[in-house]
PDB file as gemmi writes it, atoms N, CA and C in Angstrom:
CRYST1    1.000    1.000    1.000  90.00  90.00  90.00 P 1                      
ATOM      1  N   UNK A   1      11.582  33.957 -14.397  1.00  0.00           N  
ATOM      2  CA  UNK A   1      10.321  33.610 -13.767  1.00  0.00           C  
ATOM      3  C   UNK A   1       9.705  34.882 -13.194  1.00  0.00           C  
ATOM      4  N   UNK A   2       8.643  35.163 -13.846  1.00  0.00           N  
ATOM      5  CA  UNK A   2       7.971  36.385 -13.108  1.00  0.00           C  
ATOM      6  C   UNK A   2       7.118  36.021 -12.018  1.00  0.00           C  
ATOM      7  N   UNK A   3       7.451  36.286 -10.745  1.00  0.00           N  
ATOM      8  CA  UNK A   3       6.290  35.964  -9.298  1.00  0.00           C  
ATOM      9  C   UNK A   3       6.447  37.782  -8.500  1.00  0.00           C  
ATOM     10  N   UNK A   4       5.535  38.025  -8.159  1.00  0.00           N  
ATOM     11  CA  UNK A   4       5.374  39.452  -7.157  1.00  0.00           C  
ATOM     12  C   UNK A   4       6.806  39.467  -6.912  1.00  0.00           C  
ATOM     13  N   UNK A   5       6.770  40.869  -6.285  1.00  0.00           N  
ATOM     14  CA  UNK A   5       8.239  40.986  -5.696  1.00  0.00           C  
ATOM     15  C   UNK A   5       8.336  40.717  -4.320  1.00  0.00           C  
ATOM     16  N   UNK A   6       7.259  40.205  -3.246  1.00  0.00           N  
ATOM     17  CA  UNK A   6       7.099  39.976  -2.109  1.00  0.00           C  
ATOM     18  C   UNK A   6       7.666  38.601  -2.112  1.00  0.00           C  
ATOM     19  N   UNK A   7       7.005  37.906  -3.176  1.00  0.00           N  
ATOM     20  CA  UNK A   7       8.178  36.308  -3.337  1.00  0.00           C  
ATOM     21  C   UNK A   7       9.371  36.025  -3.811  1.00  0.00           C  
ATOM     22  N   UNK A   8       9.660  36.760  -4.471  1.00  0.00           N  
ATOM     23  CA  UNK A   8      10.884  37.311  -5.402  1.00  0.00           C  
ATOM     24  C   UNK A   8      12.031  36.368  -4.994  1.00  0.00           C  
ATOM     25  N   UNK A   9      12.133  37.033  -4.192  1.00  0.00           N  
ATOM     26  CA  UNK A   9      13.572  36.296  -3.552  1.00  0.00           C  
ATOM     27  C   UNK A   9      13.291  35.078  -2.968  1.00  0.00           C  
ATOM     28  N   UNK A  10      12.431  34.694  -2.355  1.00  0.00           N  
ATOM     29  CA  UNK A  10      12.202  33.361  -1.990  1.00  0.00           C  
ATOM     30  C   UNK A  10      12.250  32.180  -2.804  1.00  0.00           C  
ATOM     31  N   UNK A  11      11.963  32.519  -4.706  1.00  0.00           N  
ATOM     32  CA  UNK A  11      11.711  31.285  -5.566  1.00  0.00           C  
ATOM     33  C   UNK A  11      13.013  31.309  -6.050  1.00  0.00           C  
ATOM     34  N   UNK A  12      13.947  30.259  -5.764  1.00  0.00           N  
ATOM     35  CA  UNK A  12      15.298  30.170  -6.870  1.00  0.00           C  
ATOM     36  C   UNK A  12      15.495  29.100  -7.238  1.00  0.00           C  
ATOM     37  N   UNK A  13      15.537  29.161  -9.024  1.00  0.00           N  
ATOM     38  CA  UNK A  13      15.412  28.465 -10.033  1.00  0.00           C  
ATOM     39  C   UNK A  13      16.141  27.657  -9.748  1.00  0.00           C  
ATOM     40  N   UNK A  14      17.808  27.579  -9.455  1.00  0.00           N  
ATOM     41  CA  UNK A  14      18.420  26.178  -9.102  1.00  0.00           C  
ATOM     42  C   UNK A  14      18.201  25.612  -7.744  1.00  0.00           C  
ATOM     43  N   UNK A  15      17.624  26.334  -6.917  1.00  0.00           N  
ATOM     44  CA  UNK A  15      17.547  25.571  -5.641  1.00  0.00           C  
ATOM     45  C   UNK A  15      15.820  24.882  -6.269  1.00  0.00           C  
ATOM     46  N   UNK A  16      15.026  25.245  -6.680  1.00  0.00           N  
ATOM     47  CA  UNK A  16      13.799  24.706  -7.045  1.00  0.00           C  
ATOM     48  C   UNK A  16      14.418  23.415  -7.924  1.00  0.00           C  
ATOM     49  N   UNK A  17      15.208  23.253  -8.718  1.00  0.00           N  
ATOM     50  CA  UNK A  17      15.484  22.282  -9.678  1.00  0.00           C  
ATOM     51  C   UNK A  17      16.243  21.594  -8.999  1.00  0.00           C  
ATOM     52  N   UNK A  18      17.174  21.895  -8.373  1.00  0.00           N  
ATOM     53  CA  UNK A  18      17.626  20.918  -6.850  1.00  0.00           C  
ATOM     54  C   UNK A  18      16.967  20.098  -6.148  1.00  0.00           C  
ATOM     55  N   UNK A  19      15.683  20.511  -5.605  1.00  0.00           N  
ATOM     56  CA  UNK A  19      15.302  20.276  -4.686  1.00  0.00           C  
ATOM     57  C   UNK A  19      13.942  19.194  -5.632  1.00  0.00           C  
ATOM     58  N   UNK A  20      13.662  19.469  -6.696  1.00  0.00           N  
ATOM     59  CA  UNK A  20      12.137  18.730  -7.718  1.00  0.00           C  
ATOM     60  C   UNK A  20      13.535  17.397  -8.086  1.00  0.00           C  
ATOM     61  N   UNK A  21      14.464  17.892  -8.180  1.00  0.00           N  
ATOM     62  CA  UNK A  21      15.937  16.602  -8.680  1.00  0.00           C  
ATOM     63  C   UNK A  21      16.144  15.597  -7.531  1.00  0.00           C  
ATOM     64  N   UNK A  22      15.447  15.877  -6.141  1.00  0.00           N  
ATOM     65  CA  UNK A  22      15.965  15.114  -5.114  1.00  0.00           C  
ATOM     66  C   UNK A  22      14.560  14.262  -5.347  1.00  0.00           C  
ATOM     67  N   UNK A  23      13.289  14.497  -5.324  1.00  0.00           N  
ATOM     68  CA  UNK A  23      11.671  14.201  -5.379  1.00  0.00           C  
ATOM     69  C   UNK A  23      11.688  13.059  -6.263  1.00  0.00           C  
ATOM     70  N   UNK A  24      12.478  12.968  -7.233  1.00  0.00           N  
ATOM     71  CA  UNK A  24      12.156  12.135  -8.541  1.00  0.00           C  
ATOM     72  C   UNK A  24      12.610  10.500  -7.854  1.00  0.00           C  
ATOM     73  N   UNK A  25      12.096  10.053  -8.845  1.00  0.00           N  
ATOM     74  CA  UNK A  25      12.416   8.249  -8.739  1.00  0.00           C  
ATOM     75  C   UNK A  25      13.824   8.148  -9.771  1.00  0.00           C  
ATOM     76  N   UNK A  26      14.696   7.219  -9.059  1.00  0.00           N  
ATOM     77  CA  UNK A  26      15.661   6.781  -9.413  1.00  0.00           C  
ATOM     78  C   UNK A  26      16.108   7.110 -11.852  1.00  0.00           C  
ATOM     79  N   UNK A  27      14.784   6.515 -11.876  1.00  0.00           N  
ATOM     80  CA  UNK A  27      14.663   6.414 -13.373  1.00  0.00           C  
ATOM     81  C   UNK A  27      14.230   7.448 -14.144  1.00  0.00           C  
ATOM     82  N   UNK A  28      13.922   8.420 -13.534  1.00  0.00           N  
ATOM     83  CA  UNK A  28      13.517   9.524 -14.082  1.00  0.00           C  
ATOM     84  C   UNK A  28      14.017  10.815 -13.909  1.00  0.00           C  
ATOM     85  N   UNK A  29      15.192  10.523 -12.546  1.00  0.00           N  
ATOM     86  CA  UNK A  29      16.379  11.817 -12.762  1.00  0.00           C  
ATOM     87  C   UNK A  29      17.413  11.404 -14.433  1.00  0.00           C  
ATOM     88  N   UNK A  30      17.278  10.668 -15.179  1.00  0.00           N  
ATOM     89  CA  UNK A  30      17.649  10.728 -16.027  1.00  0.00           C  
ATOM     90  C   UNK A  30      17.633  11.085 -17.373  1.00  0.00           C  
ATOM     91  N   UNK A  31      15.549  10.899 -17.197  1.00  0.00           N  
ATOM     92  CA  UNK A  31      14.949  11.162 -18.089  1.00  0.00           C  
ATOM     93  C   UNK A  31      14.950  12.362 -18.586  1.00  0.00           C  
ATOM     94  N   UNK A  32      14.595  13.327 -16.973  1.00  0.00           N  
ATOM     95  CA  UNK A  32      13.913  15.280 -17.162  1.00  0.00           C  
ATOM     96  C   UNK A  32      15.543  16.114 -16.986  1.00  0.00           C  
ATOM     97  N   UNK A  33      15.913  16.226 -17.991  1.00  0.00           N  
ATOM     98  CA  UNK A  33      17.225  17.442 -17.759  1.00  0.00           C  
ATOM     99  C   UNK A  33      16.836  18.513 -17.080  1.00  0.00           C  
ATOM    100  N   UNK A  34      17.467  19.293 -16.082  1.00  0.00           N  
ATOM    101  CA  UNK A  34      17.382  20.805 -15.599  1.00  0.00           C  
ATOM    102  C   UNK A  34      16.414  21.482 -16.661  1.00  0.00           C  
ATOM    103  N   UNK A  35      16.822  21.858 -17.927  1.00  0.00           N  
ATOM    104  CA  UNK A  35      16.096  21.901 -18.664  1.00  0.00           C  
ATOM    105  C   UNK A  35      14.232  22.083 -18.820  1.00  0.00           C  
ATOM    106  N   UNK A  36      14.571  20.735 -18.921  1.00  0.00           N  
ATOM    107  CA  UNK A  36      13.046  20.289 -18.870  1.00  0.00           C  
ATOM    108  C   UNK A  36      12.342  20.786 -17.333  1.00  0.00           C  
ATOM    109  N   UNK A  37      12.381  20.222 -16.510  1.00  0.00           N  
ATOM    110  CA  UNK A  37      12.479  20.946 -14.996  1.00  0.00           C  
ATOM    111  C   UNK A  37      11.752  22.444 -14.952  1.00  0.00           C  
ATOM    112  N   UNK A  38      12.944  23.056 -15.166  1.00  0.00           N  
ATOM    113  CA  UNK A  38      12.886  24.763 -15.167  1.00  0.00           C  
ATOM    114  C   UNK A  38      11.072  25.234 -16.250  1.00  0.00           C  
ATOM    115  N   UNK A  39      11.302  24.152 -17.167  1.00  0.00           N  
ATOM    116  CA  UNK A  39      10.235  24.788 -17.928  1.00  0.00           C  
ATOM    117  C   UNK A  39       8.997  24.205 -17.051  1.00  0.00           C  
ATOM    118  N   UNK A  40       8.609  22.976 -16.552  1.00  0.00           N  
ATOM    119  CA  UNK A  40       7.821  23.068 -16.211  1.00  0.00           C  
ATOM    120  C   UNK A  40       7.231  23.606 -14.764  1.00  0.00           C  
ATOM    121  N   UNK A  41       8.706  24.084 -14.393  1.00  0.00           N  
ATOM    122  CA  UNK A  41       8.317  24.979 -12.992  1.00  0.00           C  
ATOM    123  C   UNK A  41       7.719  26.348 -13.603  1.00  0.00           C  
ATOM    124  N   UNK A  42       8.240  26.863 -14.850  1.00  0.00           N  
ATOM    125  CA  UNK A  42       7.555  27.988 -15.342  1.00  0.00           C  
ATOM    126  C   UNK A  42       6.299  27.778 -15.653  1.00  0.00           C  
ATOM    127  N   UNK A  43       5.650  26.972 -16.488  1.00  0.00           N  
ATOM    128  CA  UNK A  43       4.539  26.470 -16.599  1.00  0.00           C  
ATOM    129  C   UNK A  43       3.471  26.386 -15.140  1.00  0.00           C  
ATOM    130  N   UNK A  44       3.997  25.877 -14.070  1.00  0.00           N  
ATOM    131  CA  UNK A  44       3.351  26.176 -12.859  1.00  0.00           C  
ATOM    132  C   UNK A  44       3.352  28.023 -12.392  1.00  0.00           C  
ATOM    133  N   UNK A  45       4.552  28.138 -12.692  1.00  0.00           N  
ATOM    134  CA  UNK A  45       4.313  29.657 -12.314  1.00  0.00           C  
ATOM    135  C   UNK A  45       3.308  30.591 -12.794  1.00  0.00           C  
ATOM    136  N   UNK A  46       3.201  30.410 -14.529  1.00  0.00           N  
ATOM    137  CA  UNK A  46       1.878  30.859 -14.704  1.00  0.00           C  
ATOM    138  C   UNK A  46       0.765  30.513 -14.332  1.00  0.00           C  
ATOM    139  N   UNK A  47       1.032  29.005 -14.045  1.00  0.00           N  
ATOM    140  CA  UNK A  47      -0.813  28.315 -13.465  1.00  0.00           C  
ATOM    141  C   UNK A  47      -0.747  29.491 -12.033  1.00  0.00           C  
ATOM    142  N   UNK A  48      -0.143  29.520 -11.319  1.00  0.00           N  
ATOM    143  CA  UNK A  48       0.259  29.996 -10.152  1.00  0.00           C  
ATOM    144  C   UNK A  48      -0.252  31.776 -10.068  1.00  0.00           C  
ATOM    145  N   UNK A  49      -0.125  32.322 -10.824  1.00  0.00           N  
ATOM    146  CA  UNK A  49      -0.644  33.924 -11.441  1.00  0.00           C  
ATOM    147  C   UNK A  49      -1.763  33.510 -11.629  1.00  0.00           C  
ATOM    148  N   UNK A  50      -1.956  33.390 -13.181  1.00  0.00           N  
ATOM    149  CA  UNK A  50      -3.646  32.903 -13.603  1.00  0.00           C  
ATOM    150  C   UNK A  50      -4.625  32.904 -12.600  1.00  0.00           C  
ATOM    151  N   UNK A  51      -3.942  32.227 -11.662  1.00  0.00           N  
ATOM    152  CA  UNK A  51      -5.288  31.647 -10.315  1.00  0.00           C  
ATOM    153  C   UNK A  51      -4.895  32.880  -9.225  1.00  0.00           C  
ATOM    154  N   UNK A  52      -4.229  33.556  -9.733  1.00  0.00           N  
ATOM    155  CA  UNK A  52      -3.872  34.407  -8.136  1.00  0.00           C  
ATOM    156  C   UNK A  52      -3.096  34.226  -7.003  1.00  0.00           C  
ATOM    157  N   UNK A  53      -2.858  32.927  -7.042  1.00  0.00           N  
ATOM    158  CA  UNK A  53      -1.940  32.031  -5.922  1.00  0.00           C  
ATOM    159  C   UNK A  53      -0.684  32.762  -4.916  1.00  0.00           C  
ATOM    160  N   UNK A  54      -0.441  34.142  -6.226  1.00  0.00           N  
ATOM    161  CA  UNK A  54       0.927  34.815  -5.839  1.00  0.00           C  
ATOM    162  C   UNK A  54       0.679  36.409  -5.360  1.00  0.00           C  
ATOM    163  N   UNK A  55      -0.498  36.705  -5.621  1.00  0.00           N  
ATOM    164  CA  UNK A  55      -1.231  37.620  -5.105  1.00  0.00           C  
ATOM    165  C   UNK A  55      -0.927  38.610  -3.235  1.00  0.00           C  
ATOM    166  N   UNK A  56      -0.545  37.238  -2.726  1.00  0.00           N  
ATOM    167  CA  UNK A  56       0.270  38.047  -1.429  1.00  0.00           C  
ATOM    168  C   UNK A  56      -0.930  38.141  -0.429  1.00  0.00           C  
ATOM    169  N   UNK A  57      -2.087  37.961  -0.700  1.00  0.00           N  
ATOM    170  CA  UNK A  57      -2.810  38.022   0.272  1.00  0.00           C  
ATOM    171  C   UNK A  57      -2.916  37.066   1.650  1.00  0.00           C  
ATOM    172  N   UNK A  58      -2.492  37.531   2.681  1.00  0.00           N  
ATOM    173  CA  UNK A  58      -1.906  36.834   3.778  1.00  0.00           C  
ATOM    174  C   UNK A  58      -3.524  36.262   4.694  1.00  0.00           C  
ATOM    175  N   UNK A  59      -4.490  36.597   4.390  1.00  0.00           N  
ATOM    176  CA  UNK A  59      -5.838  36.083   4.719  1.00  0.00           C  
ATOM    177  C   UNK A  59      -6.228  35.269   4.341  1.00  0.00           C  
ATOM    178  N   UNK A  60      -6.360  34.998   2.867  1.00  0.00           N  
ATOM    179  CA  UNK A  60      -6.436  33.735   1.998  1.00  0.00           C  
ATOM    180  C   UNK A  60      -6.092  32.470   2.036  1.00  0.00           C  
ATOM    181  N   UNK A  61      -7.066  31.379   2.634  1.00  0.00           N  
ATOM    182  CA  UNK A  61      -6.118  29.895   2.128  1.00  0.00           C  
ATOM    183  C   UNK A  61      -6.128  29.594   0.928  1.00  0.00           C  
ATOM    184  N   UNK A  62      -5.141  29.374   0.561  1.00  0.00           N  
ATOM    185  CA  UNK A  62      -4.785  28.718  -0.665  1.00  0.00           C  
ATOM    186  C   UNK A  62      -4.798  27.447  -1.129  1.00  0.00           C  
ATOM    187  N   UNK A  63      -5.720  27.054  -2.147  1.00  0.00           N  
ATOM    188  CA  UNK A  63      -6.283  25.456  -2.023  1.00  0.00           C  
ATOM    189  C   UNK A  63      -5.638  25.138  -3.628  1.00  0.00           C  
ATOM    190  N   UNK A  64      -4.454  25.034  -3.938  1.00  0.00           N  
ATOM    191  CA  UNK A  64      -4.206  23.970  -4.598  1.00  0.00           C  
ATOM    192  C   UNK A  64      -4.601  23.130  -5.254  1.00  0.00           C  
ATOM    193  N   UNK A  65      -5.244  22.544  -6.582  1.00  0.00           N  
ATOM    194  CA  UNK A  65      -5.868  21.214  -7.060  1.00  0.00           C  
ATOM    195  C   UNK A  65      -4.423  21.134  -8.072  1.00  0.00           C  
ATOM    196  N   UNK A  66      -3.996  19.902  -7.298  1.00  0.00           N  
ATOM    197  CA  UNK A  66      -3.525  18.903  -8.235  1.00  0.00           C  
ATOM    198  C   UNK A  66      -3.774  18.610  -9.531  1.00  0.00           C  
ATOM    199  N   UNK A  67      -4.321  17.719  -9.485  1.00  0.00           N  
ATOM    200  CA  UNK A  67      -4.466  17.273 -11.126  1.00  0.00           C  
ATOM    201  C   UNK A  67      -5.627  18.551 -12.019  1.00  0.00           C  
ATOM    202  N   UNK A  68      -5.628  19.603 -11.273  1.00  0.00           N  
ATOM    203  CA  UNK A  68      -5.835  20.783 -12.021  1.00  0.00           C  
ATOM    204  C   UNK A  68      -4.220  21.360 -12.669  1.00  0.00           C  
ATOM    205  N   UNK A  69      -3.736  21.431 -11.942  1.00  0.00           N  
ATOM    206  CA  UNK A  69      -2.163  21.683 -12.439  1.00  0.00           C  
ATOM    207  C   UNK A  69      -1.975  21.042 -13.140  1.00  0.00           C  
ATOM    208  N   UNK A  70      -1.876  19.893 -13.225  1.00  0.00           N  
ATOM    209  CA  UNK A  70      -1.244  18.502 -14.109  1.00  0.00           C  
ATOM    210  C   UNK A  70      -2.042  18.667 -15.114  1.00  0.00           C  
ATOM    211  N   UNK A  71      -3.147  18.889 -15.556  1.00  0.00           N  
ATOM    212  CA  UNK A  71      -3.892  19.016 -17.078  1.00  0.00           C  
ATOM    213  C   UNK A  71      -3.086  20.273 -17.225  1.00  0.00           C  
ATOM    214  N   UNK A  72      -3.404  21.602 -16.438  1.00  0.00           N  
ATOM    215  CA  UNK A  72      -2.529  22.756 -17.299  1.00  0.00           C  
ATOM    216  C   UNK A  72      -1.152  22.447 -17.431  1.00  0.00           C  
ATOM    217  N   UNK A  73      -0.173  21.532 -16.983  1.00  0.00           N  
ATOM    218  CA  UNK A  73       0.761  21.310 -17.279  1.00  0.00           C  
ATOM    219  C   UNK A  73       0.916  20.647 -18.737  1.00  0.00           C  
ATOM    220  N   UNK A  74       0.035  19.287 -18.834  1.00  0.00           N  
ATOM    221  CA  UNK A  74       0.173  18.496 -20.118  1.00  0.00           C  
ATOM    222  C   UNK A  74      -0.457  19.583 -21.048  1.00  0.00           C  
ATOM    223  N   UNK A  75      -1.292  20.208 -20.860  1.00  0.00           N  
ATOM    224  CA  UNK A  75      -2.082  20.917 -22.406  1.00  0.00           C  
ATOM    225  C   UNK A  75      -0.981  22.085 -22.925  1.00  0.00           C  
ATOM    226  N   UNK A  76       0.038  22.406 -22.062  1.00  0.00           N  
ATOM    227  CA  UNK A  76       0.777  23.089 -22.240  1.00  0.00           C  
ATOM    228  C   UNK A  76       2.304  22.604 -22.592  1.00  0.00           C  
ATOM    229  N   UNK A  77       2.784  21.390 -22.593  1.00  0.00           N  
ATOM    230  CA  UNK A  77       3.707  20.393 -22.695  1.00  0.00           C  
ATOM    231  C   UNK A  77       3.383  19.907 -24.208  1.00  0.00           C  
ATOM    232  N   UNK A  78       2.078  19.617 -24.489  1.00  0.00           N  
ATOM    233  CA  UNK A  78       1.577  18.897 -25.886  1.00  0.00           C  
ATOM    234  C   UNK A  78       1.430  19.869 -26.797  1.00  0.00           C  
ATOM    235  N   UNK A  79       0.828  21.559 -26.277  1.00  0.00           N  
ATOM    236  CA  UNK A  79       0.974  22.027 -26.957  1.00  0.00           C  
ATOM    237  C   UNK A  79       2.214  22.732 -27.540  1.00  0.00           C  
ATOM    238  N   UNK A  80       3.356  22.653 -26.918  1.00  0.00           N  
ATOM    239  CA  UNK A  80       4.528  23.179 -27.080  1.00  0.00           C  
ATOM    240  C   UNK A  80       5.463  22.050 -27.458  1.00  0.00           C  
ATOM    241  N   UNK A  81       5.268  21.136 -27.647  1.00  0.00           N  
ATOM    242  CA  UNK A  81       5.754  19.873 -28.536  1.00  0.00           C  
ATOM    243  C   UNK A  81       7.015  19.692 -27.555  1.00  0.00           C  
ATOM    244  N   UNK A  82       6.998  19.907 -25.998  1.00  0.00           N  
ATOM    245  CA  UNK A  82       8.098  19.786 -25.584  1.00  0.00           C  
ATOM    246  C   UNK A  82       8.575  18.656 -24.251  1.00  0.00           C  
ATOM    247  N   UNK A  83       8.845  17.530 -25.352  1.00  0.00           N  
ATOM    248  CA  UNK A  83       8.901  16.071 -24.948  1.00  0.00           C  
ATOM    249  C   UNK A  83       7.302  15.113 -24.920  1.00  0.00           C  
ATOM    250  N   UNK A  84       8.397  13.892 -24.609  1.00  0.00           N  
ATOM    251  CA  UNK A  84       7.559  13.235 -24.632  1.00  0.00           C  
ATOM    252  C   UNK A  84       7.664  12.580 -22.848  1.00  0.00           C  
ATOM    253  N   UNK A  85       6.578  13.494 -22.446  1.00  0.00           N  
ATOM    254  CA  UNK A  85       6.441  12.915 -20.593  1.00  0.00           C  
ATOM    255  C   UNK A  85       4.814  12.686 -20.868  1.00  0.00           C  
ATOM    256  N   UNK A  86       4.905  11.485 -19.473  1.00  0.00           N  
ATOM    257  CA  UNK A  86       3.478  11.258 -19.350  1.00  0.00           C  
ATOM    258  C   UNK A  86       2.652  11.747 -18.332  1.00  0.00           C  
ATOM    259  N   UNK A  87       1.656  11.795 -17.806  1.00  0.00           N  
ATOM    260  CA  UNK A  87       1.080  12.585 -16.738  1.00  0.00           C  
ATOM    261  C   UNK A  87       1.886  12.012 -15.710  1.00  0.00           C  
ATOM    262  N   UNK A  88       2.178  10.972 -15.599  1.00  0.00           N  
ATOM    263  CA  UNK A  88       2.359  10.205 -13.710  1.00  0.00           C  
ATOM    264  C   UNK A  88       4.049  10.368 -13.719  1.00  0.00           C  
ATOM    265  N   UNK A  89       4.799  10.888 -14.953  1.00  0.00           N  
ATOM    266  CA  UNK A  89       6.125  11.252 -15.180  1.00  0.00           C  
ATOM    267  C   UNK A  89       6.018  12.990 -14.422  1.00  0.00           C  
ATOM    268  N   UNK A  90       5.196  13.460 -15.194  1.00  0.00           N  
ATOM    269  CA  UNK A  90       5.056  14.800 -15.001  1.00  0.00           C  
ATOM    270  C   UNK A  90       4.694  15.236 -13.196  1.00  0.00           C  
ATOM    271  N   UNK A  91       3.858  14.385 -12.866  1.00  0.00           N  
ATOM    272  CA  UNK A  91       3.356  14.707 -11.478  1.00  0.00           C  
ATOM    273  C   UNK A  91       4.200  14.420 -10.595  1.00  0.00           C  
ATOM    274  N   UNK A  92       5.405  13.899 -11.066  1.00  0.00           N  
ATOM    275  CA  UNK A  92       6.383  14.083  -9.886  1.00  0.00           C  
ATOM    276  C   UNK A  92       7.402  15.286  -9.561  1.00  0.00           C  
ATOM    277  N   UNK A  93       6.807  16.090 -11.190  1.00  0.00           N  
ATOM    278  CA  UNK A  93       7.704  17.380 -10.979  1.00  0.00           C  
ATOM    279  C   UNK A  93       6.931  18.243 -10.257  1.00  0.00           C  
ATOM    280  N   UNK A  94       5.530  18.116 -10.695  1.00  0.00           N  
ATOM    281  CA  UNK A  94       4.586  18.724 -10.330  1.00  0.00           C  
ATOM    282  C   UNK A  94       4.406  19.136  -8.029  1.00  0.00           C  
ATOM    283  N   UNK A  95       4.407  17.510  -7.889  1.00  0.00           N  
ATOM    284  CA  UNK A  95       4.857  17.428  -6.147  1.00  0.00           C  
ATOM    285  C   UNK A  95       5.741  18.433  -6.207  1.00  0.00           C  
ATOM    286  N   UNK A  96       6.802  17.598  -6.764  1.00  0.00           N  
ATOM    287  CA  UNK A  96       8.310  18.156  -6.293  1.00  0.00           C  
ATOM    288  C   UNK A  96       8.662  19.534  -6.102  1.00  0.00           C  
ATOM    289  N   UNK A  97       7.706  20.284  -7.320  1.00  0.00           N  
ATOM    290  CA  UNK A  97       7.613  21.528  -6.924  1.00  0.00           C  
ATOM    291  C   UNK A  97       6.790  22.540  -5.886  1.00  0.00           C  
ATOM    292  N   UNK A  98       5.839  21.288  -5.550  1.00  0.00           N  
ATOM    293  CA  UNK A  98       4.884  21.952  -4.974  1.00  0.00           C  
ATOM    294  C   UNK A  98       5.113  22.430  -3.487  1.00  0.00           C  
ATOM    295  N   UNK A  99       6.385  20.918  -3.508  1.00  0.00           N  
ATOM    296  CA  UNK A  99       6.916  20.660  -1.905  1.00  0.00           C  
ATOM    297  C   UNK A  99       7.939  21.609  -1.824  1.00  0.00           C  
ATOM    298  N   UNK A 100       8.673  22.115  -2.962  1.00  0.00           N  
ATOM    299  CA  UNK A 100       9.799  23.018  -2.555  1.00  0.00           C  
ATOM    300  C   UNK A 100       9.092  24.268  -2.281  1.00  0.00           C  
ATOM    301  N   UNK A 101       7.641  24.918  -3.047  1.00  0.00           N  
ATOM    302  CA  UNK A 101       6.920  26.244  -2.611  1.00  0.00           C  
ATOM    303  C   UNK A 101       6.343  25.727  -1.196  1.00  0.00           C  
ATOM    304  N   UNK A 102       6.125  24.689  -0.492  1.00  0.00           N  
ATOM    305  CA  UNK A 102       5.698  24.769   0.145  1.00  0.00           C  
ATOM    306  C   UNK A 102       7.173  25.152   1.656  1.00  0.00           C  
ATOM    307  N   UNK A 103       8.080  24.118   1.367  1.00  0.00           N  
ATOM    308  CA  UNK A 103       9.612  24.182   1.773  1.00  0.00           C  
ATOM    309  C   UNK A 103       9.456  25.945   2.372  1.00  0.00           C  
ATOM    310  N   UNK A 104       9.423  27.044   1.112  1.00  0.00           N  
ATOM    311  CA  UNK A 104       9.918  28.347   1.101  1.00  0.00           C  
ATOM    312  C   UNK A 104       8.681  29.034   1.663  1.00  0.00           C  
ATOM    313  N   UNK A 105       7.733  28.340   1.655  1.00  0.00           N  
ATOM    314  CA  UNK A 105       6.473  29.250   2.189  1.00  0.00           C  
ATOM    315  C   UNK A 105       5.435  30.450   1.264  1.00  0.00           C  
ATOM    316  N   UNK A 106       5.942  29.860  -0.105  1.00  0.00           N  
ATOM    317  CA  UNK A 106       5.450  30.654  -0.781  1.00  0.00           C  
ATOM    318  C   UNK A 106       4.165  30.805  -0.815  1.00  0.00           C  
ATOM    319  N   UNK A 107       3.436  29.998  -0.367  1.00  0.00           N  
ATOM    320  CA  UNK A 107       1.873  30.281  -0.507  1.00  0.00           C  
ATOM    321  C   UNK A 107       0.994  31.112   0.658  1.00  0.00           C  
ATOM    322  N   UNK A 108       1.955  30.941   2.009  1.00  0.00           N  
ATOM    323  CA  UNK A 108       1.330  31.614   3.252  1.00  0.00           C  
ATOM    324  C   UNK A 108       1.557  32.896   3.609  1.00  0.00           C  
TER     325      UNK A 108                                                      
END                                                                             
């Protein structure tokens, strides 16, 4: 996962997949393997660059859109033929991750 080196140490891949593994509904820790998980935390990570999000600027609020993520998530899921999740499947990884950057403070 490439993020600045000011966050560096703060984002870790199994504590992030830990912690998006606790978020889920009963029926769907079965569905998304670690696997699956990890990729779409990468997938946020680039949404996360793209927009600047990781940029480090400590002045900046950082405003988040949801179901802006969640389309770059699916257009990037459909285009990579990788599974079959649905948006309201997906948006719980999507939270889940959002709550663990928020957990580590990555955005402030």
């Amino acid at each position: 996962m490439d993020m600045n080196e000011e966050n560096d140490y703060l984002y870790d891949d199994d504590d992030a997949v830990k912690f998006i593994r606790n978020c889920l509904p009963q029926e769907l820790k079965e569905k998304f393997s670690d696997d699956d998980i990890v990729y779409v935390t990468d997938l946020l990570c680039e949404y996360y660059e793209s927009k600047g999000l990781l940029d480090g600027d400590d002045n900046e609020v950082v405003d988040i859109d949801e179901d802006e993520i969640l389309q770059y998530v699916m257009k990037n899921v459909k285009r990579d033929g990788a599974g079959h999740f649905t948006a309201d499947e997906l948006t719980f990884i999507v939270q889940g991750e959002l709550a663990y950057c928020e957990s580590i403070h990555l955005f402030e």
